[in-house]
N, C-alpha and C positions, 0 to 999 in steps of 0.2 A: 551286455554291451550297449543296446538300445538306453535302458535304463540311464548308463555311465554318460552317454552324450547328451540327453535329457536334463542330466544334473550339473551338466557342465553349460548349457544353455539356461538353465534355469540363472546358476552363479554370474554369469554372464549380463547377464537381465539385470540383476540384482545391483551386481556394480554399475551398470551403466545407468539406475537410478539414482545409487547415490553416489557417482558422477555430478550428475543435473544439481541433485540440494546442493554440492557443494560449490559448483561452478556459478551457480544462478542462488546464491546465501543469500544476497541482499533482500531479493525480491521473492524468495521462498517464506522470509522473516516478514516481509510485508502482505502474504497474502496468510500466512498466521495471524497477525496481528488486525487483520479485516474481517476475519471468521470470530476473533475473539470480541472485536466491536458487535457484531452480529448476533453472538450470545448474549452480551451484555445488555442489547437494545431491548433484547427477547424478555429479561429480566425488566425495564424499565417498564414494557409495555405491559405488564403484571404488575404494578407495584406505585405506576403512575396515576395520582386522584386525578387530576387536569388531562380531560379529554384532547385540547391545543396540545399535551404536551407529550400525549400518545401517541397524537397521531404524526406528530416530528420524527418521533423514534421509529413509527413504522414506515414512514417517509424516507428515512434513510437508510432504512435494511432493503427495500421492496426498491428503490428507485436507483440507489447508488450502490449499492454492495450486493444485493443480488445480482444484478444483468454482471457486475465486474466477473466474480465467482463462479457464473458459467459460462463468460467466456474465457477465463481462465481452463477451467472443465475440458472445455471442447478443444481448446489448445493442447492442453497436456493428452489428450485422447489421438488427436489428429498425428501430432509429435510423434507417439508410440508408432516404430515401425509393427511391434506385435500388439492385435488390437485385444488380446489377452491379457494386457494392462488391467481390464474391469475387474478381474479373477484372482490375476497372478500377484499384482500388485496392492488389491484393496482401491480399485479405481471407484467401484461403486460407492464408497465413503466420499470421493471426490465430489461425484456426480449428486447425490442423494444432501451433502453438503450446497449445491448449489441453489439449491430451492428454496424459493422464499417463503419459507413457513419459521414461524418462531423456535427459535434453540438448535434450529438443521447446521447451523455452522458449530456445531459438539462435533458432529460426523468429519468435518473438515479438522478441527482439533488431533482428534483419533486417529487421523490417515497422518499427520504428520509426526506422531509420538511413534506411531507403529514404522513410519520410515527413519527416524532418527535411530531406532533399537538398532538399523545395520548398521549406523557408523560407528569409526572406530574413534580412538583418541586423537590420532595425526589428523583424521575429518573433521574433525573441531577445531583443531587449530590452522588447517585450510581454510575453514569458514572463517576464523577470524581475520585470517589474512586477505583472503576473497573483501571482504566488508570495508576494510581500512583501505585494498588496492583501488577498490572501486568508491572510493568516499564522497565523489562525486555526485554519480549515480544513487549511492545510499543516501547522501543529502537530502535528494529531488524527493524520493522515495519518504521518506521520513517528512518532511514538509507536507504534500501531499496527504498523509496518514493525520499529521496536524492540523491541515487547514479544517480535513472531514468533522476531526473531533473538536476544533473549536466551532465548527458553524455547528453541528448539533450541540456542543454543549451550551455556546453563548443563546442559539435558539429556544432553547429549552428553560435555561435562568430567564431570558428575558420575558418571556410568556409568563413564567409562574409568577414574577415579581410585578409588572405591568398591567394581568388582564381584568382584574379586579379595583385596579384604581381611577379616580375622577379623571377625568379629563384622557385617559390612554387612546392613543390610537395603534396599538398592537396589540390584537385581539385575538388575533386566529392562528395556526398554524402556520399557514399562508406568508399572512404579515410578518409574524419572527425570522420562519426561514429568510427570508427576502430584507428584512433589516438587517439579518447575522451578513448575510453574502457581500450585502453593498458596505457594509462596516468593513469587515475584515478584508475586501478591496480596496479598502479607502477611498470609496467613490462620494461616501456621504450626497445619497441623491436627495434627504431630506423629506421622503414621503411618510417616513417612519420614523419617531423618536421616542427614547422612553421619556417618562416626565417624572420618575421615579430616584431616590437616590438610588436606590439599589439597583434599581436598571442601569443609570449613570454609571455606574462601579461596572457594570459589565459592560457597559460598551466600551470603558478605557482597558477594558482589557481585552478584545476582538482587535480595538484597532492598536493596541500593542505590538500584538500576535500577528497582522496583517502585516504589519512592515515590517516585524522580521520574516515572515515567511514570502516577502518581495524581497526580502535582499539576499537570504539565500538563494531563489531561483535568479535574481543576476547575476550571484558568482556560479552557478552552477552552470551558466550558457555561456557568461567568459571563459571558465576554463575548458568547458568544450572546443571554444572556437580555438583557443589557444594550444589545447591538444591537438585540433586538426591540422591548424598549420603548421605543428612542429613537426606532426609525421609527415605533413606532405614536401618541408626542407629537408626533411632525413631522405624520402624518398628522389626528391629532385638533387638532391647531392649524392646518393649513390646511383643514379641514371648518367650525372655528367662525368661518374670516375674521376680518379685522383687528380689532379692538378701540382703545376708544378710550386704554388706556391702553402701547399702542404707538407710538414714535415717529414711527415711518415708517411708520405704517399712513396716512397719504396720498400718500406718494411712491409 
């Protein structure tokens, strides 16, 4: 009997994990896809000759995606009414995923192949519908996930292509990072240019990438705002009740 109610909590648990991936798909897809940048950088920083363009990559694992990754961690720990999450659920692939050592976002990969095995076929097509309902939010999300990979990517071209030529004044890791930010803000503060054509070729395409990922985030806080006030007329029209110059305010 013990055993039977055991397994009936256990099942329990289990649903109300994937619950969570399918309610929260957008941002489950997005902390996938931060663990896989994480792997990939781990790969870079093996494989990269240009010291400037190592230490970009470890710049963005150790600075931006590690701290994100465990406080994600410590959320989904916190979350868990049962802090048997570490055990029951493979938390410690979470956790052990959150540290910033080269390749640790495999363990983050693992933990979510291993939670996707519960779902079923309808859980997939919830997530998809999850993803399109919330297209907003998965917008932001996805932008976001763009700006990181163009400022490490444009960082990274601009360096290799720039720091060996006359006249460069982007030399260091330092300076790339910091010319990709201001580029792809379109602030062009001018302390940094390449003088390169191939640098040139990459900065038309940072600040491509920059004003669309500005014009996403303005429609994504239009429609927010415009989401708020239509709930909050739905909500102020069922506060003031029918009126007589509604139709169906007697049916």
């Amino acid at each position: 009997m013990a055993g039977s109610e055991r397994s009936k909590r256990q099942e329990q648990k289990s649903a109300d994990q994937v619950e969570q991936i399918v309610i929260h798909a957008h941002y489950q897809l997005f902390v996938l896809a931060m663990s896989l940048i994480q792997v990939a950088n781990s790969f870079l920083i093996v494989v990269l000759d240009t010291e400037a363009a190592v230490r970009i990559a470890l710049a963005v694992n150790v600075v931006i995606i590690a701290p994100f990754l465990f406080a994600d961690a410590v959320y989904r720990i916190w979350k868990m009414p049962d802090r048997r999450f570490l055990l029951d659920f493979h938390g410690y692939l979470v956790v052990i995923g959150s540290i910033p050592f080269p390749f640790t976002g495999i363990f983050r990969i693992i933990w979510f192949w291993l939670a996707t095995r519960r779902l079923q076929r309808t859980d997939f097509e919830d997530i998809e519908r999850v993803v399109i309902r919330k297209s907003a939010q998965s917008a932001m999300l996805a932008v976001l996930l763009a700006a990181l990979l163009v400022l490490e990517i444009s960082s990274i071209l601009i360096i290799e292509t720039e720091h060996d030529a006359p006249n460069a004044n982007i030399l260091t890791a330092d300076d790339a990072m910091w010319w990709s930010f201001v580029t792809i803000a379109t602030v062009g503060y001018g302390d940094k240019y390449p003088v390169t054509t191939e640098g040139r070729f990459v900065a038309l395409f940072a600040m491509i990438v920059g004003v669309g990922i500005f014009t996403v985030m303005t429609s994504f806080f239009a429609q927010t705002f415009i989401e708020q006030r239509q709930k909050q007329d739905r909500i102020d029209y069922l506060d003031s009740g029918p009126t007589h110059s509604d139709p169906h305010a007697s049916w």
